[in-house]
N, C-alpha and C positions, 0 to 999 in steps of 0.2 A: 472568383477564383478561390479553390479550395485553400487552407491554410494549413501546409507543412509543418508541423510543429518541429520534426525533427529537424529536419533543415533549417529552420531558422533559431533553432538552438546553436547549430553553428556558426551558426551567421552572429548571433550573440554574445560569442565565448569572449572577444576581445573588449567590448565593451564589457562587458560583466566583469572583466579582472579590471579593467580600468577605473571602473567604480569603485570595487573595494578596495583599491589603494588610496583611492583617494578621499575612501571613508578613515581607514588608516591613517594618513596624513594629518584629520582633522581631529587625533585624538589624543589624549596624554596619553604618555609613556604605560600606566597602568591596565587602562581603558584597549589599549593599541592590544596589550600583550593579551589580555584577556581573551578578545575576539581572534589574535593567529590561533592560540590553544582552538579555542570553540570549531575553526576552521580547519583545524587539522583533526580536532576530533570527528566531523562531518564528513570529512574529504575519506576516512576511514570505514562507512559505512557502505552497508549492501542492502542490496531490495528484497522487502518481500511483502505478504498481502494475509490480510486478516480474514479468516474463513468461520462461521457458524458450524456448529456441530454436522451437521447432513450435508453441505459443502466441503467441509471434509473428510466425509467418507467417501462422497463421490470422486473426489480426486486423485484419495490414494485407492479406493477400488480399481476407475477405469483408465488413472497415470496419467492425466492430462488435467492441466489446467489451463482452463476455456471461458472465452468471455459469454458477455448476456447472450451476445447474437450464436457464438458457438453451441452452446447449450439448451439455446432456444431450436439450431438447426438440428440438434441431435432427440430432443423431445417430438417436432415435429413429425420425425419418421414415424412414432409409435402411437400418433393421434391422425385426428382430421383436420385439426386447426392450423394455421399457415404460421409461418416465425414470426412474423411481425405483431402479429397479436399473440403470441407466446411471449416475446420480449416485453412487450409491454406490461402482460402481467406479471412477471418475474420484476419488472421495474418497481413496480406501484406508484406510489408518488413522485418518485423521481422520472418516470418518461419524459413528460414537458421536455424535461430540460435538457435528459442523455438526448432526448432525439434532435433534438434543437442543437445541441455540442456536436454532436457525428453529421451535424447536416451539414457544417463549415472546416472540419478537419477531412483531411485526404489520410488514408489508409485506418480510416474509423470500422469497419468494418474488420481490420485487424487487432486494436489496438488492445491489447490487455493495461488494468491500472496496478500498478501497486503504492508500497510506500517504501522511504528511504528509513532503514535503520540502522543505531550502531549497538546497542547494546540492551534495548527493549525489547519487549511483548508488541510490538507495532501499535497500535489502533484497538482495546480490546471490544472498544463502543460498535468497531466494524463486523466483530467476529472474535473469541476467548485462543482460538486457535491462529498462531501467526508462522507463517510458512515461510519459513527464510529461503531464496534461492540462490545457487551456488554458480556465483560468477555470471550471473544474468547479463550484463555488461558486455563480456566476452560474445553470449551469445544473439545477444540482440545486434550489435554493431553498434552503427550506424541509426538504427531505428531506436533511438532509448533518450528519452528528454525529461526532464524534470519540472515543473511548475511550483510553485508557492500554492499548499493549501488543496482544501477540496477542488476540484475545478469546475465542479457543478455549481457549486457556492457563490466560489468565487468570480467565475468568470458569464455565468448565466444568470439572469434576471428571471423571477417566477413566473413572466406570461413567454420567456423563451427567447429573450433577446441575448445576445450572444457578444461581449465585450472581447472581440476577436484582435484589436492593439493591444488590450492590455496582457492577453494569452501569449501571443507573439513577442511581448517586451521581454515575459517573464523566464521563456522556454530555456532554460540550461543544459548544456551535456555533460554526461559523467563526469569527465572531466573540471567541467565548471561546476557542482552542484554545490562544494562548498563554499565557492563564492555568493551564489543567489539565496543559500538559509541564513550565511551570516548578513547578508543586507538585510533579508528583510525581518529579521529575527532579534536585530541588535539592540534594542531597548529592553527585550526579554533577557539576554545575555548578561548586562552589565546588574554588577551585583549576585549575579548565579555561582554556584559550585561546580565544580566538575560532576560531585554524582549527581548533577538534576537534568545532565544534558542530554543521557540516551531520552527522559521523556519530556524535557524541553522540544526535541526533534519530534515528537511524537503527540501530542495535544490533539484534540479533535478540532478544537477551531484551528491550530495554523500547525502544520506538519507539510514535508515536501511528497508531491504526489509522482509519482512516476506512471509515463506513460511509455510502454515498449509496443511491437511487434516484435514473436520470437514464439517458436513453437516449442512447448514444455511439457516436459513429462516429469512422473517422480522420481526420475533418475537426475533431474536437477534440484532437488531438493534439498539442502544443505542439512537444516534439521527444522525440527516445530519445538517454537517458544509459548510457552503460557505462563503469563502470571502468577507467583510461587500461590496469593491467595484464592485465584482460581484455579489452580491444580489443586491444591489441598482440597478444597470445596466439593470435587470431584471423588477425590480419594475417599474424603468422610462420606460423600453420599450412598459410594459404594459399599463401606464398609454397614452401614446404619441398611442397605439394601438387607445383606446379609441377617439384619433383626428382624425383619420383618416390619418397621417402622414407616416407612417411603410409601406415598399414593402412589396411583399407577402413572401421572403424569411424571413423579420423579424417577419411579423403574424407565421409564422409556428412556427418560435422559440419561442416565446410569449406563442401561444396557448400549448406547451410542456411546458413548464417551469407552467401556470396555470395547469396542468394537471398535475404534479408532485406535484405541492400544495395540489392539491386534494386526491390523492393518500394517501403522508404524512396523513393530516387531519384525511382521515379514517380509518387510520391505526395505529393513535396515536403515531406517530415518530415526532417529534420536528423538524424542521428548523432554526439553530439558524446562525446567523450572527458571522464573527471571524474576528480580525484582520488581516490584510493583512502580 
């Protein structure tokens, strides 16, 4: 039987608060206070998902944003090769494992990933570009669960065994998401400042990964975040474009990253600059 993740995020919601009260319970007065703040700052966050330079041009060109299998259906038209080995090589080393994941979860075929954030660049290891969406929540419903972590990582073994209780223990709803990053986050927490917690949420090894069904376009786009140091990076390379300085490997990246400008622009999506 396939495994609903969504659905047993509901199923979840009661125990998951039960837990962290009674992680609560078991803490000093200082300790306690620390993780409500951390929890309320969590509870204040929205989705979005880290994209590569040509990732997002594609998105804001054709306004959607499409998983492996979507992308892979939409390439296929234009070749002879069938989706499944189109997804696979858009995969590369990760197939084993996505196909291994999607061969135990029900509505995998829909399922787009993001990440949970409140006030970071998301994930820049995923992509320099982070696409904040606007009220994802509202539009996913029902389909929108959260897990602890990569879930490739985490929940899949390298020859493709699939740790499908422990996916199911971990599944949170909106609602619940800042109960399951303060659980499992709480040794990171204790001792932390308030400004290390947008990228306390956001680390490459333990970050909250959101999985929706929801069809998107760039009319849900909130705005795009990049890292004050990779935007600067950008900007110099452009201007140094301008000297005559730059290989042709770096003109290309230039000339994308202008054309991602442009895109935004017209599309009235913000670019804003974030802390590192």
């Amino acid at each position: 039987m396939l495994l609903d993740v969504f659905e047993q995020a509901t199923k979840n919601a009661a125990a998951l608060e039960e837990q962290y009260r009674a992680m609560l319970d078991g803490e000093s007065a200082q300790n306690r206070s620390l993780l409500e703040r951390f929890a309320s700052h969590v509870e204040g966050g929205c989705i979005a998902t880290n994209m590569k330079q040509m990732t997002t041009i594609a998105s804001l060109s054709l306004g959607q944003y499409w998983n492996t299998y979507d992308l892979a259906a939409w390439k296929s038209e234009f070749s002879s090769y069938d989706e499944r080995l189109i997804a696979e090589h858009q995969l590369g080393g990760h197939a084993i494992k996505r196909f291994a994941l999607d061969g135990v979860l029900a509505h995998s075929r829909n399922i787009k990933y993001g990440v949970l954030v409140t006030l970071s660049a998301g994930i820049p290891y995923h992509g320099e570009f982070c696409i904040v969406f606007d009220c994802l929540e509202n539009l996913a419903g029902k389909h929108l669960a959260f897990v602890h972590g990569d879930s490739l990582r985490r929940y899949v073994g390298e020859s493709g065994d699939v740790d499908a209780p422990a996916l199911s223990r971990d599944a949170a709803t909106f609602q619940c998401k800042h109960f399951l990053a303060t659980l499992k986050m709480a040794e990171d927490i204790a001792g932390s400042g308030q400004t290390s917690w947008p990228s306390l949420l956001t680390r490459k090894e333990s970050y909250m990964e959101a999985l929706f069904c929801a069809e998107i376009s760039r009319h849900n786009v909130a705005e795009i975040r990049v890292q004050d140091g990779i935007l600067r990076k950008w900007y110099n390379l452009a201007f140094e474009d301008m000297t005559g300085v730059l290989d042709e490997k770096e003109r290309i990246l230039v000339k994308a990253f202008q054309v991602i400008l442009q895109l935004a622009e017209e599309h009235g999506v913000a670019i804003r600059g974030v802390p590192s």
